[in-house]
VOPAGU-2260 file (C-alpha; in pm, 1 decimal, decimal comma):
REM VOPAGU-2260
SITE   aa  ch    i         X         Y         Z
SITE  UNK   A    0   -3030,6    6188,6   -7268,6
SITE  UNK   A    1   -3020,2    5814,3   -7251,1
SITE  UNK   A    2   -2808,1    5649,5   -7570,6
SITE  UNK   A    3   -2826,1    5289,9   -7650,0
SITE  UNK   A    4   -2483,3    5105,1   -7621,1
SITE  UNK   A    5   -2369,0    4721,3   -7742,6
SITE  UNK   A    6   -2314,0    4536,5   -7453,6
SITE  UNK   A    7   -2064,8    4214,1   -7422,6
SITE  UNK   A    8   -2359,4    3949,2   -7495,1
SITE  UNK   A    9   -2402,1    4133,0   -7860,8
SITE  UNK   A   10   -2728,7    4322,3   -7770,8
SITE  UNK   A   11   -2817,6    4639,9   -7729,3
SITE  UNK   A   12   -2923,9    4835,6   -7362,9
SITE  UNK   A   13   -2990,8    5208,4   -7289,4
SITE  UNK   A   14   -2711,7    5374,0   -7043,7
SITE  UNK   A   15   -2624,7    5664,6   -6986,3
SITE  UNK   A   16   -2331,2    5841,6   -7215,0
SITE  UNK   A   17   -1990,3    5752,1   -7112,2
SITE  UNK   A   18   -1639,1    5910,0   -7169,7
SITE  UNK   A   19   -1411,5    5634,1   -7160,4
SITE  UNK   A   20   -1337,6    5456,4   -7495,4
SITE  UNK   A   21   -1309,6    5126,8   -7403,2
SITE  UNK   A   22   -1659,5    5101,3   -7186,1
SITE  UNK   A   23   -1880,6    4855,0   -7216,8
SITE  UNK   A   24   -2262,1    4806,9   -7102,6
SITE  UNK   A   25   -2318,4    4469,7   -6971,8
SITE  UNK   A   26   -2716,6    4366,6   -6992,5
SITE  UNK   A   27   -2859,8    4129,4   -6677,9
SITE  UNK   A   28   -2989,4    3830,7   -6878,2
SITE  UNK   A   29   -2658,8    3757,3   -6987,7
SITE  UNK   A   30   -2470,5    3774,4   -6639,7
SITE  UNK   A   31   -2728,9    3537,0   -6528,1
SITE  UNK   A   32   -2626,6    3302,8   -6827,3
SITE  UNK   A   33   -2270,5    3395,0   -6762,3
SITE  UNK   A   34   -2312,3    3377,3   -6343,0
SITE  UNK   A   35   -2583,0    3179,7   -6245,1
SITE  UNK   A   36   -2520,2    3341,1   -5911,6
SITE  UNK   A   37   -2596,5    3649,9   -5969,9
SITE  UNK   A   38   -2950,5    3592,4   -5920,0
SITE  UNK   A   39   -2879,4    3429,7   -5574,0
SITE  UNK   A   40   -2968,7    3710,8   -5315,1
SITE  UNK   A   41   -2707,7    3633,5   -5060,4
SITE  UNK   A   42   -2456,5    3682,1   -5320,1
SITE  UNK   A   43   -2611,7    3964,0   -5449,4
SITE  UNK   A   44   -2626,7    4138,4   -5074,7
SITE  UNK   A   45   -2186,8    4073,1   -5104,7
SITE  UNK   A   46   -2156,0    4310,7   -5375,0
SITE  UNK   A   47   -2174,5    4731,4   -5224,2
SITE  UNK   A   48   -2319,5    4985,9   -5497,5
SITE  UNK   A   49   -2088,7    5144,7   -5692,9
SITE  UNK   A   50   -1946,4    5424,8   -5579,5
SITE  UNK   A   51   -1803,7    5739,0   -5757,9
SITE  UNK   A   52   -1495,7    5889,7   -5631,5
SITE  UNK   A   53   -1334,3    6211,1   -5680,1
SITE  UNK   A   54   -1103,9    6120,6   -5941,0
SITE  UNK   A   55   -1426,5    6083,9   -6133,1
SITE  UNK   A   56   -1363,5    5618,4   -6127,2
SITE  UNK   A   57   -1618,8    5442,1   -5968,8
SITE  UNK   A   58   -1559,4    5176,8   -5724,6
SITE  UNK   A   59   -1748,7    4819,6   -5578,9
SITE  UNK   A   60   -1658,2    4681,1   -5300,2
SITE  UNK   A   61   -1728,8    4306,6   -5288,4
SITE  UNK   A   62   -1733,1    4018,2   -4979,5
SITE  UNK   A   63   -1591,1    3702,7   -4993,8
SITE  UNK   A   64   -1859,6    3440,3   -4955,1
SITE  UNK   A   65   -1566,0    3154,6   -4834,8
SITE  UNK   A   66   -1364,2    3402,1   -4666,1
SITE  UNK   A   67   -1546,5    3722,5   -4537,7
SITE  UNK   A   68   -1291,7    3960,2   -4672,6
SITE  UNK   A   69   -1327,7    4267,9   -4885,3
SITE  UNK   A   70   -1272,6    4327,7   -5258,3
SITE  UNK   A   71   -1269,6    4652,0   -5396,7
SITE  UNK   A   72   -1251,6    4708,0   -5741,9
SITE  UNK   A   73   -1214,3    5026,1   -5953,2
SITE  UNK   A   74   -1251,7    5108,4   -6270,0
SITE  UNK   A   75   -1362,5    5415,4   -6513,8
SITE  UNK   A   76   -1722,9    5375,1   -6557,0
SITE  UNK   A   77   -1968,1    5206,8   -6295,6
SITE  UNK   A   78   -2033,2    4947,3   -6560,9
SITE  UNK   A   79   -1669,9    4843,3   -6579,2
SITE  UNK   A   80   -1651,2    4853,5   -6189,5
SITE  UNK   A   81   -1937,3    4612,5   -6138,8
SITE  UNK   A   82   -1892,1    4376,1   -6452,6
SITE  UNK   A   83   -1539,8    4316,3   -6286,1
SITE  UNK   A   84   -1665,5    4252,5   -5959,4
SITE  UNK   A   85   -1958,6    4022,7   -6103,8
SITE  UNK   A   86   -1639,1    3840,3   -6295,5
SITE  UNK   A   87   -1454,3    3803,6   -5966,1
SITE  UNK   A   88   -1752,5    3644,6   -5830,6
SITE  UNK   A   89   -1844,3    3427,2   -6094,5
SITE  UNK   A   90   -1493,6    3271,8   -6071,0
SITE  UNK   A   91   -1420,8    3381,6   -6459,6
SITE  UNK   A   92   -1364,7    3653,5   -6699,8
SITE  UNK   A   93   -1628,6    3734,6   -6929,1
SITE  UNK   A   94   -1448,5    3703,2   -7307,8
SITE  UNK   A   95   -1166,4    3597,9   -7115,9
SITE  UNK   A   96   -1086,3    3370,1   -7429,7
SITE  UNK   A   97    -766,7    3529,1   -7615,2
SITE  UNK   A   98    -775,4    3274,1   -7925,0
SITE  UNK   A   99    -785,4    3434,1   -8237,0
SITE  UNK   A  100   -1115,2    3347,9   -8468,6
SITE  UNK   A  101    -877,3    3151,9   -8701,5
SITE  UNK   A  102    -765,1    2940,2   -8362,4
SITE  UNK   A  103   -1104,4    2865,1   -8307,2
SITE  UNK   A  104   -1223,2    2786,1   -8643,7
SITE  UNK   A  105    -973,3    2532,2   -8671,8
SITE  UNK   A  106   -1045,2    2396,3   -8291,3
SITE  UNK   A  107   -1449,2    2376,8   -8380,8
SITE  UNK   A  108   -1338,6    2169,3   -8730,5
SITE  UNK   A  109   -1096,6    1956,9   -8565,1
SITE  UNK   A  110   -1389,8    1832,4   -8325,8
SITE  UNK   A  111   -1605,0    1734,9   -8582,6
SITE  UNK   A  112   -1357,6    1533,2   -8778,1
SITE  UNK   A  113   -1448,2    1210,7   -8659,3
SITE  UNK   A  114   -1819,3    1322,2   -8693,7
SITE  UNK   A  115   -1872,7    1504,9   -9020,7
SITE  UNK   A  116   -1870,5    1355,0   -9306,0
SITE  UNK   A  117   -1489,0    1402,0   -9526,4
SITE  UNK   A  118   -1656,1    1671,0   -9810,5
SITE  UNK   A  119   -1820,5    1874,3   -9497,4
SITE  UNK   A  120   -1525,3    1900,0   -9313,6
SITE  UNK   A  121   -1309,2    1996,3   -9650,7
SITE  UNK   A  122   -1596,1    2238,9   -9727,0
SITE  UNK   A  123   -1517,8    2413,5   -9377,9
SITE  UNK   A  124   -1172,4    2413,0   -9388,8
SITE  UNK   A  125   -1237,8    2615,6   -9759,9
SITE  UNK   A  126   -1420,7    2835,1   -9616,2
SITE  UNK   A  127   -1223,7    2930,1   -9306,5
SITE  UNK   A  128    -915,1    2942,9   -9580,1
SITE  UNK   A  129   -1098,3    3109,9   -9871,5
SITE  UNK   A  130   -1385,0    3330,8   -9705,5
SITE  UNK   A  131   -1300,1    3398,0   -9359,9
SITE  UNK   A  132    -930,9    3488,8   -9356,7
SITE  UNK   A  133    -949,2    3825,8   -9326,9
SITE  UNK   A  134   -1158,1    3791,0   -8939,6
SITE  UNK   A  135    -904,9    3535,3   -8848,8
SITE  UNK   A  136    -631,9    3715,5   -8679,7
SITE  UNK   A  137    -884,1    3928,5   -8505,8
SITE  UNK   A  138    -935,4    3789,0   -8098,4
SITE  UNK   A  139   -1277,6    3589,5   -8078,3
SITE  UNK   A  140   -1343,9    3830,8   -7772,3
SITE  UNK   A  141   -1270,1    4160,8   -7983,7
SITE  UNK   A  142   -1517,0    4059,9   -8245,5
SITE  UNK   A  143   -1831,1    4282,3   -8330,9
SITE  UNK   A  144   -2128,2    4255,9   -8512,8
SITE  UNK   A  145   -1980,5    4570,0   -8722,6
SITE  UNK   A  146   -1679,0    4385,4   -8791,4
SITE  UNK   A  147   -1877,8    4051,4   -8934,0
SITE  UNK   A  148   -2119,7    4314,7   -9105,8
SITE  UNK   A  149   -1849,4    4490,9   -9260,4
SITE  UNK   A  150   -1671,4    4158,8   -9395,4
SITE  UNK   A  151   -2031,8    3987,3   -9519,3
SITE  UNK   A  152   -2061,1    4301,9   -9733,1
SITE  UNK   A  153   -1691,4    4249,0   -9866,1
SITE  UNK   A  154   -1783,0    3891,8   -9950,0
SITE  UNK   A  155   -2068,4    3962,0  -10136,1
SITE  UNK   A  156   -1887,6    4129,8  -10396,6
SITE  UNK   A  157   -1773,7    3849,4  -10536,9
SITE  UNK   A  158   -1910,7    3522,8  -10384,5
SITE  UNK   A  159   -2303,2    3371,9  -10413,6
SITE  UNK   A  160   -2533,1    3451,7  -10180,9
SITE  UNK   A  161   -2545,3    3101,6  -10102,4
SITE  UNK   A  162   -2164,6    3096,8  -10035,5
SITE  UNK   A  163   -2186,1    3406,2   -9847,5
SITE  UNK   A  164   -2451,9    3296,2   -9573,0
SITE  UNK   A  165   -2270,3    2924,9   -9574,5
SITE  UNK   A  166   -1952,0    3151,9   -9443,5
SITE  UNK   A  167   -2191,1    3331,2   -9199,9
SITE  UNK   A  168   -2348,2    2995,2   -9063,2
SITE  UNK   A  169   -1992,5    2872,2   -8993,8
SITE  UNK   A  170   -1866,4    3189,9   -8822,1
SITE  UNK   A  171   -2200,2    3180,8   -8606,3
SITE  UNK   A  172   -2146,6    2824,9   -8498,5
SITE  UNK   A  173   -1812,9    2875,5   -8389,9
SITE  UNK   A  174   -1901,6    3213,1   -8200,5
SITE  UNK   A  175   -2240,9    2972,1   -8046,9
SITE  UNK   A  176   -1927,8    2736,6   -7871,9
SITE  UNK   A  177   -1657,5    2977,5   -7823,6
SITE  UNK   A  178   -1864,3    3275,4   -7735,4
SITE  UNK   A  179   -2177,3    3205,4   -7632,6
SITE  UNK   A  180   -2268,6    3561,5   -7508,2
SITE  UNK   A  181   -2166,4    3708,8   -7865,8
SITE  UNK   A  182   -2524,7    3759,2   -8065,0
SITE  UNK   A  183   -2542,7    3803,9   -8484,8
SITE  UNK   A  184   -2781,1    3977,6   -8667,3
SITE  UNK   A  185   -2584,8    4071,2   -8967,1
SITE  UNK   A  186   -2768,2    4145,0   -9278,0
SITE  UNK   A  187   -2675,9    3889,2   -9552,4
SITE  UNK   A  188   -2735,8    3897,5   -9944,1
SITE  UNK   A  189   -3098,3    3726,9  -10047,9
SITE  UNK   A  190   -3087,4    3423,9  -10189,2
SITE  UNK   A  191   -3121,3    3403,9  -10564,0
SITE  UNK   A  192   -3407,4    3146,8  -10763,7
SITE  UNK   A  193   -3177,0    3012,9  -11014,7
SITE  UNK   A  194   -3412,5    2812,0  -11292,8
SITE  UNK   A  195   -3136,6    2606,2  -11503,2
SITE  UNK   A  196   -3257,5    2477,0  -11882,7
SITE  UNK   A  197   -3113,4    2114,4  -11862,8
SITE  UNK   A  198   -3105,4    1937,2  -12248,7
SITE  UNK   A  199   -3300,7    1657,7  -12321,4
SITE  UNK   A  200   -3242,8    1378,5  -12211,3
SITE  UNK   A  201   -3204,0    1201,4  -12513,9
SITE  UNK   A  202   -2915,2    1399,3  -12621,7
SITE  UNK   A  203   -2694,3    1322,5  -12318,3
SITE  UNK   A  204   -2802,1     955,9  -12372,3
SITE  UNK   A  205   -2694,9     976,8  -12777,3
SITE  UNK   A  206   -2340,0    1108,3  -12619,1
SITE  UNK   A  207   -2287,1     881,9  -12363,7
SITE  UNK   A  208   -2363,4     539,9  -12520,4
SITE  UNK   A  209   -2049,4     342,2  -12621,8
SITE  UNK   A  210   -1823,4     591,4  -12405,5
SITE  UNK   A  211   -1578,7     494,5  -12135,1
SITE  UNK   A  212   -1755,7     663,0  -11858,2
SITE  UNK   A  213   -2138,4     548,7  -11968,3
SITE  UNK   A  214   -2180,8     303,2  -11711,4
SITE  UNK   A  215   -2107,2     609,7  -11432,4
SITE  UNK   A  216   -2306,2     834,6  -11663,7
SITE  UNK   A  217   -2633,4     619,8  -11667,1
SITE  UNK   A  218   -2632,9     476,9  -11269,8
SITE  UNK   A  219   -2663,8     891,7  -11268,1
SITE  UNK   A  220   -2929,5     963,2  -11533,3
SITE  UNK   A  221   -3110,2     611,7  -11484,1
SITE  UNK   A  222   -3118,3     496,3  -11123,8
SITE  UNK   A  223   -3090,9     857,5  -10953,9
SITE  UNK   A  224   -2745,6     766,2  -10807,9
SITE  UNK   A  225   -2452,8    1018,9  -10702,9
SITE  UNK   A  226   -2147,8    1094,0  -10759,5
SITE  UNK   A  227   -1989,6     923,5  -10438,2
SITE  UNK   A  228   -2217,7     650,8  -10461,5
SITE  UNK   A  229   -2119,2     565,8  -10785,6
SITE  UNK   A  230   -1757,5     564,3  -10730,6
SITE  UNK   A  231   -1829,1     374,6  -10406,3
SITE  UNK   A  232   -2046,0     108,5  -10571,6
SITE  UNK   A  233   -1908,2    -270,9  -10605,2
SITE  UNK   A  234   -1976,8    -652,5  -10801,1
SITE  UNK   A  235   -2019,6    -754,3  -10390,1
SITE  UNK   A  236   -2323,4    -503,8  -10330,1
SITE  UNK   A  237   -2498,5    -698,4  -10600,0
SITE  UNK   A  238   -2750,0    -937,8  -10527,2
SITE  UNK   A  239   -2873,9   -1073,2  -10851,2
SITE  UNK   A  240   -2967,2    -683,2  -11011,7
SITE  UNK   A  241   -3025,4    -540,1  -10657,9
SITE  UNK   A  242   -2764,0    -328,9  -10573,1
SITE  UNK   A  243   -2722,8    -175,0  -10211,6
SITE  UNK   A  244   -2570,4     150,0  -10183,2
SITE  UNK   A  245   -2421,2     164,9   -9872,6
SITE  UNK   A  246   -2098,2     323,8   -9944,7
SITE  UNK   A  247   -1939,6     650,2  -10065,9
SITE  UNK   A  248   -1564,1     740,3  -10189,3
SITE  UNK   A  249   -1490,3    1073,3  -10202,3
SITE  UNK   A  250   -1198,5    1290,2  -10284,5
SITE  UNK   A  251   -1045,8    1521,7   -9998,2
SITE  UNK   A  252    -743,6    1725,6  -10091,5
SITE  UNK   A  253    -587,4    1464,8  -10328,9
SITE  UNK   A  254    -690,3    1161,3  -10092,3
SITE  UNK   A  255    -954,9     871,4  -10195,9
SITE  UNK   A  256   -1218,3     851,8   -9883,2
SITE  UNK   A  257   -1406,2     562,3   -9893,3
SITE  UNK   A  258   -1698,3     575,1   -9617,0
SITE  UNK   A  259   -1925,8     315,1   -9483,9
SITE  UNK   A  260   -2231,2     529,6   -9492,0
SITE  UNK   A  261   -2431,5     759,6   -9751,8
SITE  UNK   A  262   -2475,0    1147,2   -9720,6
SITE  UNK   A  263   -2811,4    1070,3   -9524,2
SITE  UNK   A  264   -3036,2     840,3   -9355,5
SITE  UNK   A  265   -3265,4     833,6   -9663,7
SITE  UNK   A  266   -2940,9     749,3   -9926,6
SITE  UNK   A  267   -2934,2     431,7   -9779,0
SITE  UNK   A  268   -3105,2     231,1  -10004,5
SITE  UNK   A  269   -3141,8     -89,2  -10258,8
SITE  UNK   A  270   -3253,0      30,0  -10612,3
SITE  UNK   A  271   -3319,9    -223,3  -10915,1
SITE  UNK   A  272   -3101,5    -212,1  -11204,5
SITE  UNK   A  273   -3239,0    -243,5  -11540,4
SITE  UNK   A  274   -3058,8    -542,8  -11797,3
SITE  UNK   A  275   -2883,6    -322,9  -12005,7
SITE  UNK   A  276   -2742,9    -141,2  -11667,9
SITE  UNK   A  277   -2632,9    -508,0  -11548,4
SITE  UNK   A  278   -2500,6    -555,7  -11945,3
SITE  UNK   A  279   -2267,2    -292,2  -11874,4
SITE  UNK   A  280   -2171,2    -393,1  -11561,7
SITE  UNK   A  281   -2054,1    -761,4  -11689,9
SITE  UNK   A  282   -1832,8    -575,9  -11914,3
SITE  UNK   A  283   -1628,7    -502,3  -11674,1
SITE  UNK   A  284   -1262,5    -679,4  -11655,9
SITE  UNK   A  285   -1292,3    -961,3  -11387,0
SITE  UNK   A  286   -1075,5    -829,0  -11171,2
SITE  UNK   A  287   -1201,5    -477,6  -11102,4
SITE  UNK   A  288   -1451,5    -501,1  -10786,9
SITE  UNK   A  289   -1579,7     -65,0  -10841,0
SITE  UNK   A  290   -1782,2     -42,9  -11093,0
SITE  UNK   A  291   -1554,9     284,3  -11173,0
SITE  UNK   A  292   -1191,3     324,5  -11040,5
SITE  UNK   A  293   -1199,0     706,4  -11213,5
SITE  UNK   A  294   -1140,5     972,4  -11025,0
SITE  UNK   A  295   -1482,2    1226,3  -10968,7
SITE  UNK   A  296   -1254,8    1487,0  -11129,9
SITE  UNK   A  297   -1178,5    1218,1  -11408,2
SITE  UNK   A  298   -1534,3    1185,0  -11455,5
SITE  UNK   A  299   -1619,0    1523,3  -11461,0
SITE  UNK   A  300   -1397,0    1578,3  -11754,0
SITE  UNK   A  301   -1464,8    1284,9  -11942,8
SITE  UNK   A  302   -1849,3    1408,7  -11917,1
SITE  UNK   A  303   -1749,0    1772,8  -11981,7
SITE  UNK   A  304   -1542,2    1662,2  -12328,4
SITE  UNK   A  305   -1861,1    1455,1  -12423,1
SITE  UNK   A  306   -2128,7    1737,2  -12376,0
SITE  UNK   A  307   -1875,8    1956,3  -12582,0
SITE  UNK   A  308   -1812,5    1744,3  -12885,1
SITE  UNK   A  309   -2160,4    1652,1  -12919,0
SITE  UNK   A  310   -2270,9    2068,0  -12913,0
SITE  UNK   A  311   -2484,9    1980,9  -12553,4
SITE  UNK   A  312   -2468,7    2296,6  -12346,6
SITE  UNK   A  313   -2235,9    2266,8  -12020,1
SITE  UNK   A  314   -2409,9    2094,7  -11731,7
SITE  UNK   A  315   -2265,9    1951,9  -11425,3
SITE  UNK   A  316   -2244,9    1563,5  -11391,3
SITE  UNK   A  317   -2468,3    1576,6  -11133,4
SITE  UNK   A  318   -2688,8    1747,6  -11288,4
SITE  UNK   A  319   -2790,6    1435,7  -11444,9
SITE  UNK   A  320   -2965,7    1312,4  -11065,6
SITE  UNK   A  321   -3153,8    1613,5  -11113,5
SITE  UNK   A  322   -3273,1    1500,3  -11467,9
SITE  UNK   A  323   -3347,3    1178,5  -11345,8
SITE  UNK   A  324   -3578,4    1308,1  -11075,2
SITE  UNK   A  325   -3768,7    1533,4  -11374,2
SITE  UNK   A  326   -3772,5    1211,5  -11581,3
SITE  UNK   A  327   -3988,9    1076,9  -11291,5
SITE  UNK   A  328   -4190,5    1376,0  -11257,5
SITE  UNK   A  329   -4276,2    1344,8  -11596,3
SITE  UNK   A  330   -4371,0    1021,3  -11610,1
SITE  UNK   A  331   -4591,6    1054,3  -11315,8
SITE  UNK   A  332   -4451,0     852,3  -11027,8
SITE  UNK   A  333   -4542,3     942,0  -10640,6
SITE  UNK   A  334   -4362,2    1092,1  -10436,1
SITE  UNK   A  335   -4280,1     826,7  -10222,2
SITE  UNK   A  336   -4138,2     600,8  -10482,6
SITE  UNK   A  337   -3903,0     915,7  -10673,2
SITE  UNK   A  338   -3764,8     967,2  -10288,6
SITE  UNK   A  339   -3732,5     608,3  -10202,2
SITE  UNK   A  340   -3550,7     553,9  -10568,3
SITE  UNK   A  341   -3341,1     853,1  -10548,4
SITE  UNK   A  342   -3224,1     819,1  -10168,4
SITE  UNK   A  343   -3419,8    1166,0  -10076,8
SITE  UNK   A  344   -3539,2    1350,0   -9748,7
SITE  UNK   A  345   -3794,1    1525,9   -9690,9
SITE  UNK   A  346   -3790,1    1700,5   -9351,9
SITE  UNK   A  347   -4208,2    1712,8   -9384,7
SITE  UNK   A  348   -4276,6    1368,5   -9440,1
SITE  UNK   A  349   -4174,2    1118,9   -9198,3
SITE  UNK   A  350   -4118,0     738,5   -9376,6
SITE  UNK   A  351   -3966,0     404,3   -9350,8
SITE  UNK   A  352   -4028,6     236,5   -9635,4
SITE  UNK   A  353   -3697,3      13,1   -9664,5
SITE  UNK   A  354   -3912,6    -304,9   -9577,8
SITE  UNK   A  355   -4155,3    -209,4   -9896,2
SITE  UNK   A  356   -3849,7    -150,8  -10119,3
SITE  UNK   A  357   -3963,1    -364,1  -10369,8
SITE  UNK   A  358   -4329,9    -435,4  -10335,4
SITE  UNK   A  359   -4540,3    -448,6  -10665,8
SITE  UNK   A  360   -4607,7     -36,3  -10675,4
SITE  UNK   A  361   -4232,3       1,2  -10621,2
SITE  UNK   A  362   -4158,5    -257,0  -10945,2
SITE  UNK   A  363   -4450,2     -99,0  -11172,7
SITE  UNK   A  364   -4215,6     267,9  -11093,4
SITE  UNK   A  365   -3911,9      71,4  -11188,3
SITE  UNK   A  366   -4060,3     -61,4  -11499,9
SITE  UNK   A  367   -4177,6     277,0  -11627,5
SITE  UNK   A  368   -3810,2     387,2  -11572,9
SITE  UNK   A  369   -3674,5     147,2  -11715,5
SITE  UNK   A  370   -3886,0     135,2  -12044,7
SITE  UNK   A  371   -3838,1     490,4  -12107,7
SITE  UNK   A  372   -3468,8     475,3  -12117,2
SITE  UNK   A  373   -3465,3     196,8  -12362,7
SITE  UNK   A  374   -3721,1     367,3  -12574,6
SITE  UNK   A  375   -3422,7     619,2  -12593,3
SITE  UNK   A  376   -3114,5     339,5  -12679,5
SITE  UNK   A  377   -3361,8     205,5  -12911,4
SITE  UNK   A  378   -3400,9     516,3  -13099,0
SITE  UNK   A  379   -2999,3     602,4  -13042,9
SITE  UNK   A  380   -2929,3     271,1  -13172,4
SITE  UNK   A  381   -3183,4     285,8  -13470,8
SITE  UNK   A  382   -3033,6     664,6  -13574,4
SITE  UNK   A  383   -2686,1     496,6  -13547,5
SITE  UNK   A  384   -2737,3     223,1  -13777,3
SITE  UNK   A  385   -2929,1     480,1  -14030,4
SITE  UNK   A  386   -2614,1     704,5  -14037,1
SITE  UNK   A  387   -2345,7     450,1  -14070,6
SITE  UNK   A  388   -2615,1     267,7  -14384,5
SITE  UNK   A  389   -2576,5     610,2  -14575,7
């Protein structure tokens, strides 16, 4: 009775049983991706049917296209007999690659450097060090979709599902380059609809104001910006209260990385910053160009501290992007002005708006920002001066 058996490309054809342990079933479609040759008929008329012989191996006898000679090669199982024919006449050994997965991790990372942008390629490197370690010493040609299945499953134990199939999409890529016949379909963890209660934002504005790290806080909560582009942000991209972000500094293992481009096309972009933004800008001392020479780590605490002492539940710095995009939802603005303010994507909507950055739509959305942030200082500042009365 037939049995179906993995073959070298990853999928699965029907054979009949075989004894010897190490057998493999080869399927057509992926010779012909591996040997283009193979469906060339005059090649195909060099190679003799397999034949059995009595010490139970099978043999193929092949002719040299250049040379006219014979070949014969024997092996346990027909399969095995003709695969290594098909490899001798393709020139190449199929999974003749003997880098470990770890080697080739590393290799697929390393050509991307250049490419990539600095947090992507640290991300990778974390995950080859942190969630794929255990496949690394295996040989890239050994791997099977039992092994991956079996270390997913691991993984899941104690990482996101998120962090899980992020691990998966890396390990895929790398097998797509360095083993293009090697097919996935491993069974990964289903993503989880995470619906986060963020405070108002009138409470992260009461503990913000007056600290040093409000300036950093509000280009977050205010103009949409992020972390990177804050700490990348300079006096010189000013024109008049125009800023252009352009620029990003982040931090790879220990090192400042300051990069003349934003995460995406979109993130490119001029935004309009409201007086008392610009008020805390002049504050600066005269000699420092960043608006913030802190760390993202340093800000992170600072923020953390703040939330803390002021009894604000815990919330991620950039969670205050997010905020600003709900602040805009709430007020009402399109969604072609919240994207074009925020530096956004949409893969569904094609735009270029950069030439309309400012037209008078675009200033009526910045207004409405603006105004209901200072309806918030206002009230801060009127609370403040109540308190410190009594």
């Amino acid at each position: 009775m037939p049995v179906f058996a993995q073959s070298v490309c990853g999928c699965f054809t029907k054979e009949m049983p075989f004894s010897h342990p190490n057998s493999k079933s080869v399927c057509l479609s992926s010779l012909k991706t591996i040997f283009p040759s193979i469906g060339n008929r005059k090649e195909r008329d060099t190679m003799a049917k397999a034949q059995k012989l009595p010490s139970g191996n099978y043999r193929v006898r092949v002719t040299d296209p250049e040379t006219g000679k014979r070949q014969s090669f024997t092996a346990p199982t027909k399969r095995e007999a003709e695969l290594a024919a098909l490899e001798w006449l393709g020139g190449k050994k199929v999974n003749a690659d003997s880098r470990t997965v770890g080697e080739c991790i590393d290799d697929y990372i390393n050509s991307k450097v250049n490419i990539l942008s600095p947090t992507t390629i640290d991300g990778y490197r974390k995950c080859r060090r942190n969630c794929l370690s255990e496949l690394c010493p295996l040989p890239v040609s050994k791997l099977t979709q039992l092994d991956v299945q079996k270390h997913m499953n691991m993984l899941a134990l104690t990482y996101s599902p998120k962090t899980v199939r992020n691990a998966h999409g890396l390990l895929v890529s790398v097998l797509n380059t360095y083993s293009p016949g090697t097919v996935l379909h491993t069974t990964l963890p289903k993503m989880q609809k995470k619906i986060k209660q963020l405070p108002p934002a009138e409470q992260v504005v009461a503990a913000v104001i007056g600290s040093e790290i409000e300036l950093p806080c509000m280009l977050a909560l205010w103009e949409g910006m992020r972390m990177s582009e804050i700490r990348g942000a300079k006096r010189s991209d000013l024109n008049g209260n125009i800023l252009t972000i352009h620029e990003t500094v982040v931090t790879v293992e220990g090192q400042n990385i300051t990069k003349d481009s934003t995460k995406t096309f979109d993130s490119t972009r001029q935004i309009s910053l409201s007086p008392y933004i610009m008020e805390l800008i002049s504050r600066l001392p005269e000699e420092q160009e960043h608006f913030t020479v802190l760390s993202g780590q340093a800000i992170y605490k600072r923020f953390s501290r703040l939330l803390q002492s002021n009894g604000i539940a815990h919330m991620t710095f950039h969670d205050l992007r997010h905020m600003n995009a709900s602040t805009m939802l709430m007020l009402g603005i399109p969604d072609k002005y919240a994207m074009e303010r925020g530096g956004w994507s949409s893969p569904h909507i094609m735009k270029s708006v950069y030439q309309h950055t400012f037209s008078s739509e675009r200033k009526l959305v910045d207004n409405a920002v603006d105004e209901f942030f200072m309806n918030i200082i206002d009230k801060t500042d009127t609370k403040t001066d109540t308190n410190s009365n009594e």
